[in-house]
Backbone bond lengths (Angstrom), bond angles and torsions (degrees), N, CA, C in turn:
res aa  C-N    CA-C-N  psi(-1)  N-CA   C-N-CA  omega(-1)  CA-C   N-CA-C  phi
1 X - - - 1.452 - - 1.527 109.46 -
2 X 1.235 113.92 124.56 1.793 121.42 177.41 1.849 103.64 -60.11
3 X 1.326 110.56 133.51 1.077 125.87 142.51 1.338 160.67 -52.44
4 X 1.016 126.64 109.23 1.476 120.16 -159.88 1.705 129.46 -90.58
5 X 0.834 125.38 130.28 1.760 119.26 -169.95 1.590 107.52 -4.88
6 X 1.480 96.16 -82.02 1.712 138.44 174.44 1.457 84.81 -18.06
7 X 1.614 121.52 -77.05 1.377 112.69 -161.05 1.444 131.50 -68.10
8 X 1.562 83.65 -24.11 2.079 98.57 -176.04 1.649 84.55 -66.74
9 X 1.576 137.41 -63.12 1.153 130.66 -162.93 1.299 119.43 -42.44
10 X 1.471 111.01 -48.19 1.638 123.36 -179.63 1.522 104.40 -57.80
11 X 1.572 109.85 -41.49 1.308 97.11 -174.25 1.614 115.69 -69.89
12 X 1.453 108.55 -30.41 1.586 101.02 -177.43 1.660 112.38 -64.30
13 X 1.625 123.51 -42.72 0.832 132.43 173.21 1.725 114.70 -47.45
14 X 1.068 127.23 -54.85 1.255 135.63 177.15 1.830 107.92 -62.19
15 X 1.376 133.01 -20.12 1.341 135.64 153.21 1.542 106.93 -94.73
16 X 1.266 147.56 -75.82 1.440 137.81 -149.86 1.857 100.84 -69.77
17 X 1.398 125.38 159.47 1.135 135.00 -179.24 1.892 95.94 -82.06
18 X 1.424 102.17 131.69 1.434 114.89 -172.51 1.614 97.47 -110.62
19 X 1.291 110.79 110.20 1.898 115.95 160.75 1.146 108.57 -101.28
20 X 1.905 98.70 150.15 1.883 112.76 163.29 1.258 103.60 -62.36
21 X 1.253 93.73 -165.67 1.816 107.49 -160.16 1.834 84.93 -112.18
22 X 1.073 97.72 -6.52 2.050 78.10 174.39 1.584 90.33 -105.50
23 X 1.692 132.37 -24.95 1.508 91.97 170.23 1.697 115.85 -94.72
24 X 0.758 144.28 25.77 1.293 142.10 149.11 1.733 102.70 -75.30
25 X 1.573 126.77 -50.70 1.722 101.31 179.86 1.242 98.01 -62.89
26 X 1.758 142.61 -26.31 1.197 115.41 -153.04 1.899 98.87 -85.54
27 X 1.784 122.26 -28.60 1.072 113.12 169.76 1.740 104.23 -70.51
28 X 1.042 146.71 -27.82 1.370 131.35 -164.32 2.087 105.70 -72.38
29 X 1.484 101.13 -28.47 1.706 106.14 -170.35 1.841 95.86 -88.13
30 X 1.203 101.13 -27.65 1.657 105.26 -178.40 2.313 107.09 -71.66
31 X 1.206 96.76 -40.07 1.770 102.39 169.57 1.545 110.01 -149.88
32 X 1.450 87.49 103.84 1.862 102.63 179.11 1.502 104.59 -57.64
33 X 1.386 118.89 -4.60 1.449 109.48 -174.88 1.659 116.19 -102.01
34 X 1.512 98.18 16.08 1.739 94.15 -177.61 1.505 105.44 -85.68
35 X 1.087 113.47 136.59 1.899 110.40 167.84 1.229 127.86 -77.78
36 X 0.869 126.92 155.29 1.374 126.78 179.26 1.617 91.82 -141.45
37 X 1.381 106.65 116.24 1.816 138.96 151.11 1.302 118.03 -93.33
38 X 1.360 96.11 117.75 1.525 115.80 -176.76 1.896 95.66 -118.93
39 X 1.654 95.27 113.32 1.339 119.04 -163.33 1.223 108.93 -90.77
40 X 1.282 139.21 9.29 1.195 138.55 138.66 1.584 136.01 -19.09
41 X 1.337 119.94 152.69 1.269 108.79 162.56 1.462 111.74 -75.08
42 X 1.439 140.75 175.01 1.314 143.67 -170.39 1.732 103.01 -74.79
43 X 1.951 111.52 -46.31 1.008 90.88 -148.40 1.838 94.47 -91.01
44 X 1.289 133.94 16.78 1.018 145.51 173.18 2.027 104.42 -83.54
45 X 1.010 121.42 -26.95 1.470 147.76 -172.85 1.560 94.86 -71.52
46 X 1.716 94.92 -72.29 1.495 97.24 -169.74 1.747 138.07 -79.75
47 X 1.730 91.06 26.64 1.520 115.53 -153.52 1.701 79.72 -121.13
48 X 1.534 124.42 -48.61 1.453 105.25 -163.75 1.536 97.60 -135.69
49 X 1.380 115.27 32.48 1.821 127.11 171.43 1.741 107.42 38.62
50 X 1.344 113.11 -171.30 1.189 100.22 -158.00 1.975 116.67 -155.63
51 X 0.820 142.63 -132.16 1.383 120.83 -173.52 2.000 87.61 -110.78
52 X 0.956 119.96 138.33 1.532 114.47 -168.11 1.587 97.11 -86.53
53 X 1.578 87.70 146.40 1.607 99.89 -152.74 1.207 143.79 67.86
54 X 1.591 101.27 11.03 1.632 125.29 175.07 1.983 105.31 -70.43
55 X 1.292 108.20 147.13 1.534 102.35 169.82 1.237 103.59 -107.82
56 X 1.239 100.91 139.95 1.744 108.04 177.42 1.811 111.45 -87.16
57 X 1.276 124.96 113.95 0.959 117.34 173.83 1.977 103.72 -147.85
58 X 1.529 98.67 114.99 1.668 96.12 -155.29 1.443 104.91 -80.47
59 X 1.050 123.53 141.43 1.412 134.89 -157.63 1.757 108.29 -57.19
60 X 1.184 109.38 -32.81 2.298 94.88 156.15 1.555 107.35 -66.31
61 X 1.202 118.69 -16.14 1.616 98.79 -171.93 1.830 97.14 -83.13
62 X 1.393 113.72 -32.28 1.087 108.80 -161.60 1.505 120.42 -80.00
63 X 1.532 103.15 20.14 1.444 101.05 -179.75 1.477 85.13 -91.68
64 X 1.056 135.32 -82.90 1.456 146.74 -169.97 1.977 110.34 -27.16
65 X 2.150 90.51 -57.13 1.662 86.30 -167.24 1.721 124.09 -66.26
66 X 1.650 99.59 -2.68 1.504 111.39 -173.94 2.006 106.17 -104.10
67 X 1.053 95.58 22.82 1.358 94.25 -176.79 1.704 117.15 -116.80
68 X 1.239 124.40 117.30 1.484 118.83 175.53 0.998 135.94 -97.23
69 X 1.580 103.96 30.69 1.673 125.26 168.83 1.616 108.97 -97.41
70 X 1.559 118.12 -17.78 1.169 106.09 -160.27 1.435 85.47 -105.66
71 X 2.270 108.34 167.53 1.106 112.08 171.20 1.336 119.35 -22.62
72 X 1.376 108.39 158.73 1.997 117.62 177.41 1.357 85.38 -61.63
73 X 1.812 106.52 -61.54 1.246 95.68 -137.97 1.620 126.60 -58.50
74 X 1.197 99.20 -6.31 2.030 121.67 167.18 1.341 124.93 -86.95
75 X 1.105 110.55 12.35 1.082 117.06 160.70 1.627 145.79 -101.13
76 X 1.452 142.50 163.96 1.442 113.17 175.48 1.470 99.83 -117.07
77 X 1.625 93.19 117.97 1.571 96.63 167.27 1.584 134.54 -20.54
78 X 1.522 106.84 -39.52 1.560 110.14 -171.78 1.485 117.62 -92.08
79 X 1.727 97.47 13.69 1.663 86.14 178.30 1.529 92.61 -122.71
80 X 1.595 127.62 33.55 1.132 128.41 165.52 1.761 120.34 -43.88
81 X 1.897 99.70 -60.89 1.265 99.48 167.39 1.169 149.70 -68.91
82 X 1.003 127.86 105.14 1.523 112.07 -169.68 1.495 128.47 -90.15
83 X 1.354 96.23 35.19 1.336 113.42 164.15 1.770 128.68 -122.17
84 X 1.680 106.32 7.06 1.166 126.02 173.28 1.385 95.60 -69.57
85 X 1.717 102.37 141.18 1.257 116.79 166.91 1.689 110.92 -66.54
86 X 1.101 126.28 166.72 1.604 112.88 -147.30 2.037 88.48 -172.41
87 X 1.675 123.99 107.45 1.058 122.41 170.82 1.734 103.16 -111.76
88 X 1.400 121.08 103.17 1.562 113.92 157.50 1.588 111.52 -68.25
89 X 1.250 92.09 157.30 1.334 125.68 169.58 1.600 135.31 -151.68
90 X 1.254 130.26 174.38 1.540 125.31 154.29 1.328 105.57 -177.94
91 X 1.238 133.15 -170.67 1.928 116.66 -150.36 1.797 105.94 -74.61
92 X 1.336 106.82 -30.82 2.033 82.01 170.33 1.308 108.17 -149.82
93 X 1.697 121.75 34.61 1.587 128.95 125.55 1.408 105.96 120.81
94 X 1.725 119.91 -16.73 1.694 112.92 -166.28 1.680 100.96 -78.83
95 X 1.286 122.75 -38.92 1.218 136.54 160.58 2.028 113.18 -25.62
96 X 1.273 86.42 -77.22 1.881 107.74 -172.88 1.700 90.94 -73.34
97 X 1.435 142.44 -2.59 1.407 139.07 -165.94 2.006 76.63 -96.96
98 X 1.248 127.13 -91.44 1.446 129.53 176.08 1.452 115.16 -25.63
99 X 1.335 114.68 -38.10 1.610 122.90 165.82 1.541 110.82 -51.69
100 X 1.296 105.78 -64.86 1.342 110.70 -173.66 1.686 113.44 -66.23
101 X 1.198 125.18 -30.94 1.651 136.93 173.15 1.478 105.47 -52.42
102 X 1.627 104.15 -57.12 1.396 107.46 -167.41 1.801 108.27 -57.13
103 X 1.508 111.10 -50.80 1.134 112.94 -174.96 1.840 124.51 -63.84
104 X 1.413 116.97 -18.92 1.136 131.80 174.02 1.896 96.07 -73.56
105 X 1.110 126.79 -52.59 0.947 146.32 159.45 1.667 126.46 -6.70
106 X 1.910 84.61 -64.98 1.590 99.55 177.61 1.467 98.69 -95.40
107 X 1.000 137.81 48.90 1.374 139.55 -171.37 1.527 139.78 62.31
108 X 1.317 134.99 1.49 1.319 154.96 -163.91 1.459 86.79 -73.74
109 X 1.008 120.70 120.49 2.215 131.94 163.80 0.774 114.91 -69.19
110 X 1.386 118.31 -25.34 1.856 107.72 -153.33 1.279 104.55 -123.96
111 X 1.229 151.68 -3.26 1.177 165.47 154.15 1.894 117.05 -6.85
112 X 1.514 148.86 136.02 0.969 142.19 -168.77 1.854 96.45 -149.39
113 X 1.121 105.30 143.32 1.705 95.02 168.71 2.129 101.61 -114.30
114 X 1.401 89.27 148.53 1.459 92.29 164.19 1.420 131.40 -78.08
115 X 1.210 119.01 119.18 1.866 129.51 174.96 1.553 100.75 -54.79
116 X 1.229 114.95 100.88 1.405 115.03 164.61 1.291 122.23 87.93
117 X 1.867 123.60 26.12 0.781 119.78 -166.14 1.794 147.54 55.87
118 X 1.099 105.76 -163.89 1.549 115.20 175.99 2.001 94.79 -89.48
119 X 1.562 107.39 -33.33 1.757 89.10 175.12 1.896 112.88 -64.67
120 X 1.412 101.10 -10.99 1.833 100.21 178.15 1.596 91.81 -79.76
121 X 0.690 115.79 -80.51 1.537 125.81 178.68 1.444 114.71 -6.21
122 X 1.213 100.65 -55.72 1.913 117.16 172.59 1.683 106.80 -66.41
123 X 1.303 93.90 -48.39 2.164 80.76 172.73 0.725 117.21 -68.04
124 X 1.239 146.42 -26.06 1.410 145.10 177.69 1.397 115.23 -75.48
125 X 1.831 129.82 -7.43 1.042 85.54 144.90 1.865 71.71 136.19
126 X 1.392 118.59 -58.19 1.066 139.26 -158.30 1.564 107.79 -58.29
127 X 1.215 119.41 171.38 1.399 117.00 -152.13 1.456 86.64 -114.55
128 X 1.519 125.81 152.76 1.478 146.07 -176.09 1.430 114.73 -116.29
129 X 0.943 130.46 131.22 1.678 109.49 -179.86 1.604 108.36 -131.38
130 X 1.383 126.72 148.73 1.301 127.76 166.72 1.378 138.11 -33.73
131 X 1.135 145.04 123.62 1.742 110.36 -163.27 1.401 114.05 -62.62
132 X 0.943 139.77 -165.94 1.813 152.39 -174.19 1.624 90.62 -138.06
């Protein structure tokens, strides 16, 4: 039986570790070096901004840019390690939930998805910023 968004999401959620949006700032102030990928398309990014200091990398790119079989030049330098702590996201989380699956997937350990996106993020209080 084919799968449906809704369910692939539940399923990633039900394997990858799911944080609130207040413990992801409290892991982001605890190691300035965790990333946060916001799997969005760009121009969806630059319509409702995003967790500041988030990398935009939209979830088709991230099959390729997280992979270290393919050319360098397709790749993104910062997902070399795969032991960087690593928070997906995208505006209300089923998106960045498959984000985060895939990357546990290709081996990344440390990986977390955001509960509710970057719109949780915004209720809580926390500041959003435009992309750069």
């Amino acid at each position: 039986m084919a799968k449906t968004f809704q369910a692939m999401a539940s399923e990633a959620l039900a394997q990858v570790p799911v944080i609130s949006a207040a413990e992801a700032k409290r892991l982001l102030e605890l190691d300035p070096n965790t990333l946060v990928i916001d799997v969005r398309d760009a121009e969806d990014v630059r319509q409702t901004g995003s967790i500041p200091g988030a990398m935009n990398i939209s979830y088709g790119s991230l099959t390729y840019k997280a992979d270290n079989e393919v050319p360098e030049a397709w790749r993104e330098p910062r997902l070399s390690d795969r032991t960087q702590p690593i928070i997906t996201t995208c505006i209300l989380g089923p998106l960045g939930a498959l984000a985060g699956k895939l990357l546990s997937d290709m081996g990344f350990s440390d990986v977390s998805i955001l509960e509710g996106g970057v719109q949780a993020w915004a209720d809580a209080g926390f500041p959003v910023e435009a992309p750069r």
